[in-house]
Backbone bond lengths (Angstrom), bond angles and torsions (degrees), N, CA, C in turn:
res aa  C-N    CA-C-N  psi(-1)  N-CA   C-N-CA  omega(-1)  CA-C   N-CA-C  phi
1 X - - - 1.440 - - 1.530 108.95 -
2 X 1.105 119.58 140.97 1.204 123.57 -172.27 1.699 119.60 -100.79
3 X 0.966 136.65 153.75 1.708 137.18 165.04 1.169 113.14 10.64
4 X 1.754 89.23 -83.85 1.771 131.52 178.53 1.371 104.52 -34.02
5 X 1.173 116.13 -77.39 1.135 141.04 -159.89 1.588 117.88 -56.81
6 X 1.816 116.80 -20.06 1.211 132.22 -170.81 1.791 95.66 -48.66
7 X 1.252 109.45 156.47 1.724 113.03 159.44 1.716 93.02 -114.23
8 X 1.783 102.31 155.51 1.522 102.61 146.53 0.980 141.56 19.20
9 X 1.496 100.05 -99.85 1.297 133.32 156.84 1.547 135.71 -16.61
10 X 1.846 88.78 -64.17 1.154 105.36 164.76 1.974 133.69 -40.27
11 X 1.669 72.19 -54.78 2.219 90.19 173.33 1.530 106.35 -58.74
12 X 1.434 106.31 -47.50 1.495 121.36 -169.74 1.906 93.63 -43.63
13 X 1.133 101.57 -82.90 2.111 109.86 179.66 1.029 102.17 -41.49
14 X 1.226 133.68 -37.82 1.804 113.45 -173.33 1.424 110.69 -68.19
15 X 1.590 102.96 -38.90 1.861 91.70 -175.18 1.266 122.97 -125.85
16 X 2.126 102.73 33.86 1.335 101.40 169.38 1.139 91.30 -151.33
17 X 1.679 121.20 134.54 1.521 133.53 -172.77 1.673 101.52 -78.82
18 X 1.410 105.34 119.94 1.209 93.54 172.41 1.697 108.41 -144.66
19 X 1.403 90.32 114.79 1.685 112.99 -162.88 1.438 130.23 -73.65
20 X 1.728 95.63 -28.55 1.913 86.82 174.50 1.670 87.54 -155.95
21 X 1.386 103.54 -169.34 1.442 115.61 -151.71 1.752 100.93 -125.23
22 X 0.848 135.55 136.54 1.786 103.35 179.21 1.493 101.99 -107.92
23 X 1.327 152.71 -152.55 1.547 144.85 -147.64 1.186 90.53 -105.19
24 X 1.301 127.29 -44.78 1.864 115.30 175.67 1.185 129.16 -81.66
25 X 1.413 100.59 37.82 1.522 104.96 -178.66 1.980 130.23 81.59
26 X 1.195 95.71 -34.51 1.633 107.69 -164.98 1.531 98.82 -73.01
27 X 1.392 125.95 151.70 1.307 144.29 162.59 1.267 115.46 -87.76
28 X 1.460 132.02 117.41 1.340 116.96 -166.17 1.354 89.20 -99.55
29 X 1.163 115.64 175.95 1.750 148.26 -145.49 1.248 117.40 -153.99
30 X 0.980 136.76 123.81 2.227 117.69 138.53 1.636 105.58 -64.52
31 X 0.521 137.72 146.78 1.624 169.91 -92.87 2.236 89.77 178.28
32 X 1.039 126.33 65.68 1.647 126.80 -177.88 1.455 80.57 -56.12
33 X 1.339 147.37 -98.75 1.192 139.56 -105.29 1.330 114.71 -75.59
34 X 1.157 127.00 -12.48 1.309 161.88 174.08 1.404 109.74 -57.47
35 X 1.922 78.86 -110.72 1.648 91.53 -177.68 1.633 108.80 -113.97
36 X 1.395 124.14 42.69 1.439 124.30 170.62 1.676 116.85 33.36
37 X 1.474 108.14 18.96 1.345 101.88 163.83 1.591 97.66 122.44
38 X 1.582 116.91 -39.04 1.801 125.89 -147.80 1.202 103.60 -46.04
39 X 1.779 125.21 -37.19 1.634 108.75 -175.97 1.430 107.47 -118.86
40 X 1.268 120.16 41.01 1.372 126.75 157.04 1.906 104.37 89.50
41 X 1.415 104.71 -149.05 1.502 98.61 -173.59 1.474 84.53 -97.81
42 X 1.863 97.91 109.17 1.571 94.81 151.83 1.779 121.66 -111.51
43 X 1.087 106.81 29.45 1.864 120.04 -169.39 1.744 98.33 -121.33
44 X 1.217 122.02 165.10 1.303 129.39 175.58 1.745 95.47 -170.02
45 X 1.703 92.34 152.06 1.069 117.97 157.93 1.600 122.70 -116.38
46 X 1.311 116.68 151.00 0.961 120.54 -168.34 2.004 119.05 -147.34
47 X 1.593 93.24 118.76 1.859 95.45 -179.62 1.007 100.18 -95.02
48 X 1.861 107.77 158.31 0.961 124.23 166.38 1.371 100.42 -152.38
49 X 1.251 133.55 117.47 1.712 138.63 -165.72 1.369 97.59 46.23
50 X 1.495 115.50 -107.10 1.180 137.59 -156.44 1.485 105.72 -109.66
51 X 1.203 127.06 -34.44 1.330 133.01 -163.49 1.487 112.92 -105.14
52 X 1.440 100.02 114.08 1.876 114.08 -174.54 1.132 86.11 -107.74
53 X 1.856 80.10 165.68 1.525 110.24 -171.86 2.013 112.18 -144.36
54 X 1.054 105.32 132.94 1.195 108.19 174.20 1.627 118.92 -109.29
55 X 1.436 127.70 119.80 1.399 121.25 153.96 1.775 119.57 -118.29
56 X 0.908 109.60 -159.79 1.374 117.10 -144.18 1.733 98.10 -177.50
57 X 1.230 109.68 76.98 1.662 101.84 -177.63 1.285 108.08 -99.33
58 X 1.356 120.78 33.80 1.439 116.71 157.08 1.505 115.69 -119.71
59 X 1.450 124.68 -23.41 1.766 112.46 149.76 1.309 98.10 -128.44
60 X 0.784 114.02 46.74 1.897 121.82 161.89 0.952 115.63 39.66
61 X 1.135 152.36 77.17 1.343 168.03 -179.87 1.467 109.35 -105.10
62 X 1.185 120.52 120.35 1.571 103.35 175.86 1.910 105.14 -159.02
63 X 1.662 85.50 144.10 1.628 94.09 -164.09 1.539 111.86 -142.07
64 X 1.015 106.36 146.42 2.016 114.20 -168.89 1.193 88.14 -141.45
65 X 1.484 93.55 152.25 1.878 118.18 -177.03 1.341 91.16 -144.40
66 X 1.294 135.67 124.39 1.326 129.08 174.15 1.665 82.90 -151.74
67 X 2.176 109.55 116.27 0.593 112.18 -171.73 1.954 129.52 -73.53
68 X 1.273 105.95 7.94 1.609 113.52 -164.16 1.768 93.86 -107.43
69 X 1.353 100.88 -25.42 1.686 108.81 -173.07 2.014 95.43 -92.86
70 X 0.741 104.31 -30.53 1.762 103.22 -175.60 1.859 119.83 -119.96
71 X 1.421 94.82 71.80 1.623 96.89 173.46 1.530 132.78 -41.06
């Protein structure tokens, strides 16, 4: 795969370890900027085709990239 060609996603796995999946799909996380870890992974990301998603359910932060909806 080339540069160009990277998805999201793709960048997302290169520079964030993400180890298991939980039943709804989402990858949970610690959330550093937040809470530096103190209550465990409370953030997840989550694919779906092309279009990721980031939350953060401990200061709520939440973000979608869906590339056909965001030029």
């Amino acid at each position: 795969m080339t540069e160009s060609n990277k998805t999201l996603e793709d960048i997302i796995r290169q520079h964030v370890h993400l180890p298991h999946m939980n039943a709804k799909g989402w990858y949970p996380v610690v959330h550093p900027i937040c809470d530096h870890g103190n209550k465990g992974e409370r953030a997840a990301f989550l694919f779906d085709n092309d279009v990721s998603v980031f939350h953060c359910y401990n200061c709520g932060v939440k973000t979608k990239y869906d590339p056909i909806a965001h030029k």
